[in-house]
C-alpha positions as CSV (number, residue, x, y, z in Angstrom):
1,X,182.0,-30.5,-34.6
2,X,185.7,-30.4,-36.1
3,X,186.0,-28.1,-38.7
4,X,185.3,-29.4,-41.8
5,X,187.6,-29.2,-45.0
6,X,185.1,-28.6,-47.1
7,X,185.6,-31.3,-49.1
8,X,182.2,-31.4,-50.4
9,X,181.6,-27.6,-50.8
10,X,182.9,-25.7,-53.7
11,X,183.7,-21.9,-53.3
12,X,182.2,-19.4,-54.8
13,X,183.2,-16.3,-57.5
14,X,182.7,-12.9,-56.8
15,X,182.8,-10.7,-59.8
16,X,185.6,-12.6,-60.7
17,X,188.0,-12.0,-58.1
18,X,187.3,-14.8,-55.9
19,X,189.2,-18.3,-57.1
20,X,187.2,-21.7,-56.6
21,X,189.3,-24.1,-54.5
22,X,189.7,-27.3,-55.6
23,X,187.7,-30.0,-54.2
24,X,189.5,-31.7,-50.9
25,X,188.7,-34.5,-49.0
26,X,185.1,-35.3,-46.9
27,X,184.5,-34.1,-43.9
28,X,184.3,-36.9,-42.3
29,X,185.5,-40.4,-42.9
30,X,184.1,-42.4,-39.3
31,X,182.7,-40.9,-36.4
32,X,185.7,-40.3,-34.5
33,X,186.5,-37.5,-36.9
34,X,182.9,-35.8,-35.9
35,X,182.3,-34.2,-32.0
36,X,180.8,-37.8,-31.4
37,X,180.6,-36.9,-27.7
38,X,178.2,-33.8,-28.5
39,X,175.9,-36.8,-30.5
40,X,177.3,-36.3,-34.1
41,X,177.4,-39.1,-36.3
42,X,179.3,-39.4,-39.9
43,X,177.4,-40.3,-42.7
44,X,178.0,-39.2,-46.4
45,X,181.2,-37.8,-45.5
46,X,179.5,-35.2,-44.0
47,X,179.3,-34.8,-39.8
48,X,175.3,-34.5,-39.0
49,X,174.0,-33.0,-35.7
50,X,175.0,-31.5,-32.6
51,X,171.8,-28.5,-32.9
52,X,171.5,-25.7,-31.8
53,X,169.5,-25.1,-28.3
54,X,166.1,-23.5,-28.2
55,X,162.4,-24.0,-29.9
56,X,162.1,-24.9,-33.4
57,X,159.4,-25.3,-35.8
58,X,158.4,-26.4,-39.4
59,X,156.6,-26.2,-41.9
60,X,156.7,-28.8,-45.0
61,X,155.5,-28.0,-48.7
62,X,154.8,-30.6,-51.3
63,X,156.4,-30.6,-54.4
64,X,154.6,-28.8,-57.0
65,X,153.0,-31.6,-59.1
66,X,151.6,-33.2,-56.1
67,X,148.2,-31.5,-56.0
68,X,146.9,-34.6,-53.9
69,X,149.3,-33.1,-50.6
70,X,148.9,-30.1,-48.5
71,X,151.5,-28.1,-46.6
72,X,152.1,-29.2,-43.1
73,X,153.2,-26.9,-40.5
74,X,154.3,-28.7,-37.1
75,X,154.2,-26.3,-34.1
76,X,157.5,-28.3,-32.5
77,X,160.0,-30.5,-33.8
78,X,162.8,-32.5,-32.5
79,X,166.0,-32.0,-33.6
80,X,167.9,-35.3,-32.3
81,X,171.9,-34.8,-31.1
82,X,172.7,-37.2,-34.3
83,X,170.9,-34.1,-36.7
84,X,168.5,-36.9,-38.3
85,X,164.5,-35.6,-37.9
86,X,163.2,-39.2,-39.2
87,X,160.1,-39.3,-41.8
88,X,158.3,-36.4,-41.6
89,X,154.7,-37.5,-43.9
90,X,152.8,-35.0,-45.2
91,X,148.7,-35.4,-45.9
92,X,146.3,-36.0,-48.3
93,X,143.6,-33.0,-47.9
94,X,140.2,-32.4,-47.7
95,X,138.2,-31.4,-50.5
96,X,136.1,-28.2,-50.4
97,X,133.6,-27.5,-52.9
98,X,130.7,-25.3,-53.6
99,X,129.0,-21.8,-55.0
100,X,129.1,-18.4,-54.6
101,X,125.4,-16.4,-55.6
102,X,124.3,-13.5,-54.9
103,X,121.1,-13.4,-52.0
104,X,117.4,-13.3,-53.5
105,X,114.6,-13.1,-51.4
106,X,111.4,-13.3,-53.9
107,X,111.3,-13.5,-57.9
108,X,114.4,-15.3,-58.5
109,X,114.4,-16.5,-61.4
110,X,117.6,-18.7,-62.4
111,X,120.0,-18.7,-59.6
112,X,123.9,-18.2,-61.0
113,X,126.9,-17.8,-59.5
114,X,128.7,-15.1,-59.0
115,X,132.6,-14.5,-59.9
116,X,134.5,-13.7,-57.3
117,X,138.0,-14.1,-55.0
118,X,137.9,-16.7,-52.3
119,X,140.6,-16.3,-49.7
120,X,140.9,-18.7,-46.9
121,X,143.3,-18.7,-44.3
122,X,144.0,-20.3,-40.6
123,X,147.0,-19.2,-38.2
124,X,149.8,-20.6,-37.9
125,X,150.4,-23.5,-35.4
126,X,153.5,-21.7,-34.0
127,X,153.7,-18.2,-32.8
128,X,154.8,-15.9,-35.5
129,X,155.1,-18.9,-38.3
130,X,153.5,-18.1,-42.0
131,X,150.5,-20.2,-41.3
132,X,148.0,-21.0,-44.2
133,X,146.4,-19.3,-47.2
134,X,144.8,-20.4,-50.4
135,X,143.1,-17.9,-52.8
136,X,140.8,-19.5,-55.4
137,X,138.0,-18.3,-57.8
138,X,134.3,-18.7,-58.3
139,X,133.5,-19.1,-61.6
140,X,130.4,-16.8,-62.5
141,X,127.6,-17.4,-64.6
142,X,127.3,-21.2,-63.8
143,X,123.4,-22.0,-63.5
144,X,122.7,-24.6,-60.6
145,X,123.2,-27.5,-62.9
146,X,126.6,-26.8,-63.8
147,X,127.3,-27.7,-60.2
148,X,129.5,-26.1,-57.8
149,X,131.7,-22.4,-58.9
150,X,134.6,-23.1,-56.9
151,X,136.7,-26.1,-55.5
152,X,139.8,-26.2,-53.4
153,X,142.4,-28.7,-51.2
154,X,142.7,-27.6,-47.5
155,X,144.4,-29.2,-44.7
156,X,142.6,-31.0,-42.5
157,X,141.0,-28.9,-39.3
158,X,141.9,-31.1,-36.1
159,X,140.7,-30.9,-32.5
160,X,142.4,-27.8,-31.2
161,X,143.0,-26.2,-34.7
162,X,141.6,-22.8,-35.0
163,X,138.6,-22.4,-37.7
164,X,139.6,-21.2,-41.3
165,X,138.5,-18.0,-42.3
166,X,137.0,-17.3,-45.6
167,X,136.7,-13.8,-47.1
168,X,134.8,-13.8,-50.4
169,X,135.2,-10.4,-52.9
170,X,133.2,-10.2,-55.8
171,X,135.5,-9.4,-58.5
172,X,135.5,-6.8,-61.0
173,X,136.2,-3.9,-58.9
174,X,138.3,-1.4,-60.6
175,X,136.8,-0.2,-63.5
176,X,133.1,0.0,-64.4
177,X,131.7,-2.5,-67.2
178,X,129.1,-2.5,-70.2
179,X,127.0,-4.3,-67.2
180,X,126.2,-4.3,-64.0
181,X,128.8,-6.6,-62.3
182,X,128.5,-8.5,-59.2
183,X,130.9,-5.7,-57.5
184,X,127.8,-3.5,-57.9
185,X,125.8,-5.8,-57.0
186,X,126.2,-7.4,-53.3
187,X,129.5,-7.1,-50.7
188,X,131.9,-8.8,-49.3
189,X,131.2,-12.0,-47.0
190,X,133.2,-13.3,-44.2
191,X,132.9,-16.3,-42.1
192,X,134.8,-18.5,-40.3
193,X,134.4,-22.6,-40.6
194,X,136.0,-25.8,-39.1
195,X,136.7,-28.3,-42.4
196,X,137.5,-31.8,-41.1
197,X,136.3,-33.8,-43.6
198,X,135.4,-33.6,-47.5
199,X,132.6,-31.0,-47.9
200,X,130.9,-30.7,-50.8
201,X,128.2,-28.4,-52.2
202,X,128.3,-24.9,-49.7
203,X,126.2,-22.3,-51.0
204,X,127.3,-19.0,-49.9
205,X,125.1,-16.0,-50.7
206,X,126.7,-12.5,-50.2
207,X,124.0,-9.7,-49.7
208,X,122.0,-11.3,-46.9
209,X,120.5,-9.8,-44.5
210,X,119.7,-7.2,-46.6
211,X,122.5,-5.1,-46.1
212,X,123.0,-1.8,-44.6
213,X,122.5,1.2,-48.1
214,X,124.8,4.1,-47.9
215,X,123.8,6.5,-50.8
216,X,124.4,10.6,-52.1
217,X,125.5,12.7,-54.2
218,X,129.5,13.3,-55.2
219,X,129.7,17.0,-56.2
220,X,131.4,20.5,-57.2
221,X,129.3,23.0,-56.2
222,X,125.9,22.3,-57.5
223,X,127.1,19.9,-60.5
224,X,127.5,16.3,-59.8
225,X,131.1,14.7,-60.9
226,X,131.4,11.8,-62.8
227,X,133.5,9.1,-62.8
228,X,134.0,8.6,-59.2
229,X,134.6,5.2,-57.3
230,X,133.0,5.3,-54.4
231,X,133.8,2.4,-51.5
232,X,133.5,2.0,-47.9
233,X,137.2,1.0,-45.9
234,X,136.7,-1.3,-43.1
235,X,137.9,-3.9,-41.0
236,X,136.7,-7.6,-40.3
237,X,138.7,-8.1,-37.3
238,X,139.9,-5.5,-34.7
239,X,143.9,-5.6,-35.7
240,X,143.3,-6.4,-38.7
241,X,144.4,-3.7,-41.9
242,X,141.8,-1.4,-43.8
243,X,139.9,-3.5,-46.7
244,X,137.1,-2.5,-49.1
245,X,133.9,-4.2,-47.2
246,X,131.3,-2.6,-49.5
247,X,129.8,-2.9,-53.0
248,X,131.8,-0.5,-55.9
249,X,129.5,2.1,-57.2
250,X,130.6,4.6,-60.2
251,X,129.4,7.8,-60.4
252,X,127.3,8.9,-63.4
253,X,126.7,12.8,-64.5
254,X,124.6,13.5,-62.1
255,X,127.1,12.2,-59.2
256,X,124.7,9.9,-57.8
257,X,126.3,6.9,-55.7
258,X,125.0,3.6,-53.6
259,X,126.8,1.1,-51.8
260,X,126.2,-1.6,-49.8
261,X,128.2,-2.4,-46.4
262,X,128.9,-6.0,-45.7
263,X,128.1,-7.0,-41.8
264,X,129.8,-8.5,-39.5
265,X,132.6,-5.7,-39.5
266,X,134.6,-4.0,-36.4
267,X,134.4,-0.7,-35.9
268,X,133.1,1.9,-38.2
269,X,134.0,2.2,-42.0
270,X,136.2,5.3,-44.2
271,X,133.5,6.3,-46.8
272,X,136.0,7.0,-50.3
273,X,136.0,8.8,-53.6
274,X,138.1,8.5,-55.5
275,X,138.2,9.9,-59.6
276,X,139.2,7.4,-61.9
277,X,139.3,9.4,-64.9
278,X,142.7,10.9,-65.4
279,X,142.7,14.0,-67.9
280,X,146.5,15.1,-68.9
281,X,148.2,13.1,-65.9
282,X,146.1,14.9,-63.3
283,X,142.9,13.5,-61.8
284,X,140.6,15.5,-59.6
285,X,140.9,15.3,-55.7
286,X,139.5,12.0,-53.2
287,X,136.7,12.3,-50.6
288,X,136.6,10.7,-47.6
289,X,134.0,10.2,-44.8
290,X,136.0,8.9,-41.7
291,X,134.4,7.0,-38.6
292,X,130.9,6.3,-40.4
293,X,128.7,4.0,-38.9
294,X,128.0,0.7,-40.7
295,X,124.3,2.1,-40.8
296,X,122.1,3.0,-43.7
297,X,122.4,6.9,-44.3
298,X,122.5,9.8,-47.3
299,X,125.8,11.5,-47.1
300,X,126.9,14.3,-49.8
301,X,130.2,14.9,-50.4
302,X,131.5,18.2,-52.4
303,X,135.0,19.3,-53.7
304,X,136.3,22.8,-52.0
305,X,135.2,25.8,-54.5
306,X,138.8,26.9,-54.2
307,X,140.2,24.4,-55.5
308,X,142.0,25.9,-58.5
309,X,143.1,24.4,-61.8
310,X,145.8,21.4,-62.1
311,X,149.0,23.0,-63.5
312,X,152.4,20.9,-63.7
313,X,155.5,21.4,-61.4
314,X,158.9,20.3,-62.0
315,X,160.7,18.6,-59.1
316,X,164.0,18.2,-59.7
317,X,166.2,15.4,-57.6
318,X,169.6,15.2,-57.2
319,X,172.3,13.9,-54.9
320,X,175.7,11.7,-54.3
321,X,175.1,9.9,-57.8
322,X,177.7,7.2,-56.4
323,X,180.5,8.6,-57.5
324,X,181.0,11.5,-54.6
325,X,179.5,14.2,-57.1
326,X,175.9,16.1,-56.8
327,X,174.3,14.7,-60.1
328,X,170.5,14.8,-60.8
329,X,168.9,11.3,-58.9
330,X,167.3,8.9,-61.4
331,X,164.5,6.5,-60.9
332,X,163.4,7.9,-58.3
333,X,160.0,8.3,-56.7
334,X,158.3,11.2,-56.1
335,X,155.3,11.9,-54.4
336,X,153.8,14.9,-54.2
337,X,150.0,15.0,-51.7
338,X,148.3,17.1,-49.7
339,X,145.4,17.2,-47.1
340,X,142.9,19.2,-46.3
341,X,139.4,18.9,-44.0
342,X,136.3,19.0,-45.6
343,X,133.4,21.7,-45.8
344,X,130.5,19.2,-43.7
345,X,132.5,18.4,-40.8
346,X,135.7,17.1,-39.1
347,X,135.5,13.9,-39.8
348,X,135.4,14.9,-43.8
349,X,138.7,15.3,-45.2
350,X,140.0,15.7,-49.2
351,X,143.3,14.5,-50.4
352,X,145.4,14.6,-53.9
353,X,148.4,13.3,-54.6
354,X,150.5,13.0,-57.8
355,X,153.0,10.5,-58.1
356,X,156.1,10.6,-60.8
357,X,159.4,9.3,-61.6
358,X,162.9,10.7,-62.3
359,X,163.9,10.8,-65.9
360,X,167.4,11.2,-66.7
361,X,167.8,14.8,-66.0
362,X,166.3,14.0,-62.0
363,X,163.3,15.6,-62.8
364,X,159.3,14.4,-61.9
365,X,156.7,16.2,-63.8
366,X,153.8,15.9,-61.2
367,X,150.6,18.1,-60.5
368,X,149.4,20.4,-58.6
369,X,146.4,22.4,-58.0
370,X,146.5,26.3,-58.1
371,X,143.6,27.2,-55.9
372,X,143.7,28.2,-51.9
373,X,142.7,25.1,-51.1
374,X,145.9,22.7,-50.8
375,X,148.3,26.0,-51.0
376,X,149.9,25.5,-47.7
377,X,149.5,21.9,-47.1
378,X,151.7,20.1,-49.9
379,X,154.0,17.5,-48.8
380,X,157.0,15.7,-50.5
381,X,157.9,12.2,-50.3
382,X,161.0,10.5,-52.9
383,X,161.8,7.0,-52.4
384,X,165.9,6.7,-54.0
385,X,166.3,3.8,-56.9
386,X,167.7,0.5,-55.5
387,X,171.2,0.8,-54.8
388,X,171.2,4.6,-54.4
389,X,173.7,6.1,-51.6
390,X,170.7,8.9,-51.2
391,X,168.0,9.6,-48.0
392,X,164.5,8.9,-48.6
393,X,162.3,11.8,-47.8
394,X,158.9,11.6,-46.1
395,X,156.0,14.2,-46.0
396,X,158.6,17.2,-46.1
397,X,156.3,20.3,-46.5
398,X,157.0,22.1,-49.8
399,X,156.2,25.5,-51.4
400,X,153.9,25.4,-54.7
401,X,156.0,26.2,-57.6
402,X,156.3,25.4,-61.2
403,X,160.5,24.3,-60.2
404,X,161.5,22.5,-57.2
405,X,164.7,21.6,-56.0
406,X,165.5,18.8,-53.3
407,X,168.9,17.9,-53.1
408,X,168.7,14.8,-51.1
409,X,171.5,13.9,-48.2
410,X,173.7,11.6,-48.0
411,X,172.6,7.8,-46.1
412,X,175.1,6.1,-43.8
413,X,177.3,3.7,-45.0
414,X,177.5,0.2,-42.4
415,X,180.7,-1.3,-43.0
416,X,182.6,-4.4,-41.8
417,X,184.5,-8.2,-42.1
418,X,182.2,-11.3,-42.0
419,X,184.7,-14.1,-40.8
420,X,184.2,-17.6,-40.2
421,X,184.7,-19.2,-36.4
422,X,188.7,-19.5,-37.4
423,X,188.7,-15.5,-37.5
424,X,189.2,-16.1,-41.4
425,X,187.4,-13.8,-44.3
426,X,184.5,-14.9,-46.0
427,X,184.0,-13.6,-49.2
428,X,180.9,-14.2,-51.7
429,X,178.4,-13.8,-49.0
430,X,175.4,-12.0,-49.7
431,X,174.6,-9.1,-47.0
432,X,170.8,-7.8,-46.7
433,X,170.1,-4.8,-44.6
434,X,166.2,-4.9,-43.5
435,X,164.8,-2.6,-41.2
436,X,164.5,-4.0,-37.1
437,X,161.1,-4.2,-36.0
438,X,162.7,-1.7,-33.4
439,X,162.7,1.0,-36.3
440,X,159.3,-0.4,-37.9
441,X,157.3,-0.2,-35.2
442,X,159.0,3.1,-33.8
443,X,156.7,4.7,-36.7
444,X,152.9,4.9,-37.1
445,X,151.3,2.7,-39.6
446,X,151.7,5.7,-42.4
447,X,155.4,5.5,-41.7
448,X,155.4,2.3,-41.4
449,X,154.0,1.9,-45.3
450,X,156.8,4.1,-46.2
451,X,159.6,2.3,-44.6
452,X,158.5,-0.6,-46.6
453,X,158.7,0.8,-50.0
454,X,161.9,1.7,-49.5
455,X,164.4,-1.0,-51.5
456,X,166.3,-3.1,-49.1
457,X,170.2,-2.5,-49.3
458,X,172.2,-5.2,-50.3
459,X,175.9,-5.9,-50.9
460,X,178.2,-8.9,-51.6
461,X,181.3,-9.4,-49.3
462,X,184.6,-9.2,-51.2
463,X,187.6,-11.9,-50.9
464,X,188.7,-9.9,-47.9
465,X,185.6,-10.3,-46.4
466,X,184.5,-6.2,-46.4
467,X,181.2,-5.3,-47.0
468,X,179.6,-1.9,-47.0
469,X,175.4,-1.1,-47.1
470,X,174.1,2.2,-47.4
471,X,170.7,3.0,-45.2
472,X,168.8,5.8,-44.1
473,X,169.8,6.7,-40.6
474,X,166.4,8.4,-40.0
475,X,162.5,8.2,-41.6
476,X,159.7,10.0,-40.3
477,X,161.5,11.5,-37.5
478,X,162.5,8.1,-36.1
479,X,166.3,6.8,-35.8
480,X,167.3,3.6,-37.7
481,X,168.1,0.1,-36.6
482,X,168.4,-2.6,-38.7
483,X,169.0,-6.5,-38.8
484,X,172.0,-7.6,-41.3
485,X,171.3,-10.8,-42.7
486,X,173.9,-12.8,-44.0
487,X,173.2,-15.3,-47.0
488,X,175.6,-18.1,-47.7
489,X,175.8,-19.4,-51.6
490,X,175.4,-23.1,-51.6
491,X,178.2,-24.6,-53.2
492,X,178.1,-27.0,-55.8
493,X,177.6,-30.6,-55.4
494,X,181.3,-32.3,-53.6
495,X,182.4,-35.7,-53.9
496,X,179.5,-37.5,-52.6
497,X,177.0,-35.4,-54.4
498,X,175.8,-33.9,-51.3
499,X,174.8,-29.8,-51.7
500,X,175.7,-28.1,-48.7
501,X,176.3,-24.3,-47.8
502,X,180.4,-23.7,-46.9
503,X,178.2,-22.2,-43.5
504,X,175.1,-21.6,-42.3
505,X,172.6,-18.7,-43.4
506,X,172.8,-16.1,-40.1
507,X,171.3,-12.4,-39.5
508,X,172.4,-10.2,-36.5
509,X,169.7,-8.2,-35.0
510,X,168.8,-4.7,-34.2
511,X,171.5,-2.3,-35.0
512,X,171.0,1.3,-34.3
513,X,172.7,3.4,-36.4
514,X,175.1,6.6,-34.8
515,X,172.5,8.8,-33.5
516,X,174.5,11.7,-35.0
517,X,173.2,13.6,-37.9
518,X,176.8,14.6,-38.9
519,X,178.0,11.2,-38.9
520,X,177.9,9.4,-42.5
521,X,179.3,6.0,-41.5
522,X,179.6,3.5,-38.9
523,X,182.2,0.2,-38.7
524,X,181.0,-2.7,-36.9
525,X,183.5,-5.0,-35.1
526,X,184.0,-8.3,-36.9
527,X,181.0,-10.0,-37.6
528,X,181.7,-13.9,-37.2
529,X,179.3,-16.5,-39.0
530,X,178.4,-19.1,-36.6
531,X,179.2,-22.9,-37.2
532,X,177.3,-24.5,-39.3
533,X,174.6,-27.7,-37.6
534,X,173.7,-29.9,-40.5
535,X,170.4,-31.8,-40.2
536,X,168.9,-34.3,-42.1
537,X,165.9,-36.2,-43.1
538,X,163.2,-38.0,-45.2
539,X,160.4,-36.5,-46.3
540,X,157.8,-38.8,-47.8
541,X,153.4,-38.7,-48.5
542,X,150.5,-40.4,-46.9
543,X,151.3,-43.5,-48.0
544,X,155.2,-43.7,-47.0
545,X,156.4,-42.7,-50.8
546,X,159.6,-40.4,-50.5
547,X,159.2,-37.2,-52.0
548,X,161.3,-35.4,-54.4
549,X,161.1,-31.5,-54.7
550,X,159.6,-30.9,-51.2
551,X,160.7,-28.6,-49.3
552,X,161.2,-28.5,-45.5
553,X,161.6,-25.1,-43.3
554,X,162.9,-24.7,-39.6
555,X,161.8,-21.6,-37.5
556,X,163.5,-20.7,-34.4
557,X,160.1,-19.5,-31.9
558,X,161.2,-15.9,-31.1
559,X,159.6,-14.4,-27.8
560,X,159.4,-10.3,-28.6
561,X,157.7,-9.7,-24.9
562,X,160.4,-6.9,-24.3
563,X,160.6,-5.9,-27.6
564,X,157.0,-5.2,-27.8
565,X,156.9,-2.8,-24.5
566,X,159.8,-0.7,-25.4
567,X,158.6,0.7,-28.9
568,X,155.3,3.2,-29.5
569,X,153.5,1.4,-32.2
570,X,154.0,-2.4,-31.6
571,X,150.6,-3.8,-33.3
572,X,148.5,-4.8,-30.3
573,X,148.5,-8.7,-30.4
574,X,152.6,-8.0,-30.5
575,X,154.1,-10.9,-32.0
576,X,157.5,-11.7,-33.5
577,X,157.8,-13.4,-36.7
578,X,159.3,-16.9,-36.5
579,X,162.8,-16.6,-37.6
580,X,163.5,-18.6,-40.3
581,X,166.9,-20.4,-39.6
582,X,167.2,-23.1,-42.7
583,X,165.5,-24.9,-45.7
584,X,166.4,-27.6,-47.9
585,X,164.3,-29.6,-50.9
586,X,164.0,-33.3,-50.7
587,X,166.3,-35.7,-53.3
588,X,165.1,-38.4,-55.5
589,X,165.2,-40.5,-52.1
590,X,162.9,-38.1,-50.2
591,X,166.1,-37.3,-48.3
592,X,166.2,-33.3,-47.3
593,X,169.7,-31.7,-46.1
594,X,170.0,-28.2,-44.6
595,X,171.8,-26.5,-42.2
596,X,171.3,-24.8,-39.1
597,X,173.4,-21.5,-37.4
598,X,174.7,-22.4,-33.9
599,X,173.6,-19.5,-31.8
C-alpha cells in the first residue's frame, strides 16, 4: 500500500503541544493509487486490503439493545487480498429456562427456589480466544407455580462444540442474616450440559446426594470464638483456581461450625476461618486445614495461646516522589502478614494480615500481634500508587516494631522514539507496559497475584515521538520482561466520514529489562509502528438486517509451545492468549472498518 496522506485522519493533541493538521486529500482516488498488485482495491477514498499473513480469528458481539442475538466467535476467518470479510450474520439463541431448589428427600412441604449465582461458560472456539460466559440469577422464594427462577440466551451448542459448564452458588455468602440462608443451607453444584435447542423447565437441586458433613469446634484455648466464617477451598477441575465448594457456616459462642462439601470436586479441599468481626481495625488470626479429604469428618481448630494482643505499628513509606527527592510515598499499599503452622499437625497453618494505605505523611497504621507466635515471621508487601517511579516490595521479612521505615528503590525507566514506517515521529500514541508472560509465569501463583495488583505503567509519546515508562525490574526474586503496547487514537471522522486510526494498534513483546541491579534505565532502539492493513465488512442478524453498534474483533492464533518449556510455572494446559490485533463497531449500514498491524 502507498502511503496514505491521511486525508481522512485527523491528528491528535497532546497536552496541547501537538497541532492538528489540516485535513488533506483521500487516500486514494482509483485503484492505481492503492498496491493493486498486492490485491488492494480503492473504495471510500480509502485503500482496503493487502493483510497481514498468519491465522486469525473472531469474535462478533451484538449491539446492546439486541437481546434476541448472541456473540459469535468464529475459530478462522478469511481475510481476502481486497480487505473485504463479506457478511458475517450473527444468531438468534436458544433459550434456557428453569429453577434452582434446594434437595429434599421426605417431608417437603412447599418446594421454593433458592437465590443464587448461575455462571455458565464454554471455551473458546480458537486457542487462547475469550470464549463464552453469562452469569444470571435465580430468583428465590418462587413456589412451583410461579414457574421457572432463572432464564437466559445462550448460543447454540453444535456438533463438535464442547458442553457448557454451569456452576451454581447460592448467594448470600458474606455475612450471616436474621435467617438461615440458602448459603447455610446446601453447596455449590456443577455440571456440564450440551444446549442445542430451546430448553425449558430444568430443575436443579443443590444438596443431593446427601453431601459429605465436615463439622468442630473453632477455639482459644477452651473457649469457643465467635464470629468465624468457616468454608471449604476447592477446585472443580484440575487447573482450575481455588473456589469456595462448601456451604457458609458462622460461628456462634460456643464456636461450633458445619459445612457441607459439594461433589464432584478434584483433589482435596483448604478447610478456612476466617473472623469477620473487626474490633479497632484489627481482627483475630485465620485457620486453615490444608489437603482435607472431601469426606465427612470432626476437625477442631484452635488459635496459638501465644498469640499476644493486637497493638498498632506505624510503617512509614517513602521514595523518589517524582521529582528526584526522598518524600514520604502516598497511596500506597501496605501489607503487613505473617504465617505460622498450626498446633494439630502440618498440614494446619494460621495466618494474619493487616492491610493499610499511605496517608499524606507515607505512613500505614496496620496491626500487629505482640505475642511469640508471629514474632519472627512478619512479612512486608507495598504496592506504589499508579504512576509512582517507586519498586513494589513482596513478602520482605520485617522486625515488629511500633515505627517502621521502608524507603523504597528506585524502578527503571524504558525509554524510546515510536516512528512510523517513513522513520518519522509519532506523537499522541498511548504506551502500555504489561508484564510478558515470560516474567508472569517465571513466578509461582502467589507471585503471580502480586504482579497483577501492581498498576500497569503507562505514558503518552510526545511530538518528538519519546516516551518513557517506569517498571519494576525485579518481583519476587524474578527479573522483569515486559510487552509495550502501543495504542493509536482514532482520528476524527475525514472527508468521506470514514473513522480510521492515522496506524494500526501494535505491541512488541518480551522485553527483559538490564539484568543489573545498578542500572536505573534502559533506551530501546527505535521502535517503528507497522503499516496499517485496513479491512472491512458488513455485519448483519439472522435475518440479513445490517446491524448498527456491533462490534467485530480479530485475533491473531499465537502458538506459546516454546514459550511454555522455557519458564518454571507455565499453567499446565500452557496456552497463549489470542492476541487481539483490531476491532471496529458496525455503522448505520452494518458496515465495520478496522485496521490491522502488518507484522
Amino acid at each position: 500500500m502507498k502511503p496514505p496522506t491521511l486525508a481522512l485522519l485527523v491528528g491528535v493533541a497532546l497536552g496541547g503541544c501537538l497541532s492538528v493538521p489540516a485535513p488533506s486529500v483521500p487516500a486514494c482516488s482509483t485503484n492505481a493509487d492503492c498496491n493493486s498488485g498486492a490485491g488492494e482495491v480503492c473504495e471510500e477514498g480509502v485503500c482496503w486490503g493487502d493483510p497481514p499473513t498468519g491465522m486469525f480469528a473472531a469474535t462478533i458481539s451484538p449491539p446492546s439493545e439486541r437481546d434476541d442475538l448472541v456473540p459469535l466467535e468464529l475459530a478462522t476467518i478469511a481475510l481476502p487480498a481486497d480487505g473485504w470479510v463479506g457478511e458475517l450474520a450473527l444468531e438468534q439463541p436458544v433459550m434456557f429456562t428453569g429453577r434452582v431448589e434446594a434437595y429434599c428427600a421426605v417431608d417437603c412441604g412447599q418446594r421454593l427456589s433458592l437465590d443464587a449465582t448461575i455462571t455458565i461458560t464454554r471455551p473458546s472456539a480458537f486457542h487462547g480466544g475469550p470464549g463464552f460466559r453469562a452469569v444470571v440469577t435465580s430468583e428465590g422464594a418462587l413456589d412451583s407455580k410461579s414457574g421457572v427462577s432463572f432464564h437466559v440466551a445462550l448460543p447454540r451448542t453444535r456438533p463438535g462444540d464442547l458442553p457448557y459448564t454451569i456452576t451454581i452458588v447460592p448467594n448470600n455468602r458474606n455475612t450471616p442474616g436474621p435467617t438461615i440462608g440458602a448459603a447455610e443451607l446446601v453447596p455449590p453444584l456443577r455440571t456440564t450440559m450440551a444446549i442445542g435447542d430451546n430448553l425449558a423447565g430444568k430443575n436443579f437441586l443443590l444438596g443431593e446426594g446427601p453431601p459429605p458433613i465436615v463439622s468442630g469446634k473453632i477455639a482459644s484455648g477452651s473457649l469457643g470464638l465467635a464470629n468465624y466464617r468457616v468454608v471449604a477451598l476447592g477446585r472443580w477441575e484440575a487447573n482450575a483456581p481455588l473456589a469456595e465448594v462448601s456451604t457458609v457456616s458462622y460461628t456462634g459462642t460456643d464456636g461450633h461450625y458445619a459445612i457441607a462439601i459439594a461433589t464432584g470436586l478434584v483433589g482435596n479441599v483448604e478447610l478456612v476461618a476466617k473472623p469477620i468481626e473487626i474490633v479497632d481495625g484489627v481482627a483475630k488470626p485465620t485457620l486453615h486445614l490444608g489437603n482435607l479429604a472431601p469426606t465427612s469428618a470432626a476437625l477442631n481448630l484452635a488459635l496459638p495461646p501465644d498469640l499476644g494482643t493486637s497493638v498498632h505499628a506505624d510503617v512509614v513509606v517513602t521514595g523518589n516522589d517524582g521529582t528526584g527527592k526522598i518524600g514520604p510515598i502516598v497511596g500506597a499499599r501496605v501489607t503487613v502478614h505473617a504465617q505460622i503452622a498450626g498446633q494439630i499437625g502440618s498440614n494446619v497453618f494460621i495466618t494474619t494480615s493487616s492491610e493499610v494505605t499511605t496517608n499524606e505523611a507515607g505512613i500505614a497504621s496496620v496491626a500487629m500481634f505482640d505475642g511469640a507466635a508471629f514474632a519472627t515471621e512478619y512479612r512486608l508487601r507495598v504496592v506504589p500508587p499508579p504512576g509512582a517511579s517507586v519498586v513494589a516490595i513482596f513478602d520482605e521479612p520485617i522486625a515488629r516494631a511500633a515505627h517502621i521505615e521502608k524507603q523504597l528503590g528506585d524502578r527503571i525507566a524504558i525509554g524510546g522514539t515510536v516512528v512510523d514506517s517513513g522513520g518519522s515521529p509519532v506523537g499522541g500514541v498511548s504506551v502500555i507496559a504489561h508484564p510478558a508472560l515470560r516474567f508472569a509465569w517465571s513466578l509461582d501463583a502467589p507471585g503471580q497475584a502480586f504482579l497483577a495488583e501492581i498498576p500497569t505503567a503507562s505514558t503518552v509519546t510526545t511530538k518528538n515521538g519519546e516516551f518513557v515508562v517506569f517498571v519494576d525490574p525485579i518481583v519476587a526474586g524474578a527479573w522483569g520482561s515486559y510487552e509495550l503496547e502501543f495504542e493509536q487514537p482514532t482520528s476524527d471522522p475525514g472527508p468521506n466520514g470514514i473513522t480510521l486510526s492515522r496506524s494500526s494498534n501494535w505491541h512488541r513483546d518480551d522485553i527483559q529489562v538490564t539484568r543489573d541491579a545498578t542500572v536505573t534505565s534502559m533506551r530501546l532502539p527505535p521502535i517503528t509502528l507497522p503499516d496499517a492493513a485496513y479491512i472491512h465488512g458488513k455485519l448483519v442478524d439472522f435475518d440479513g438486517f445490517q446491524l448498527e453498534g456491533a462490534e467485530l474483533k480479530l485475533f491473531r492464533i499465537e502458538d506459546g509451545g516454546v514459550l511454555c518449556g522455557e519458564v518454571a510455572h507455565a499453567p499446565q494446559n500452557c496456552i497463549i492468549p489470542a492476541d487481539l490485533q483490531g476491532r471496529g463497531s458496525s455503522d448505520a449500514d452494518g458496515i465495520v472498518r478496522l485496521s490491522l498491524p502488518r507484522q
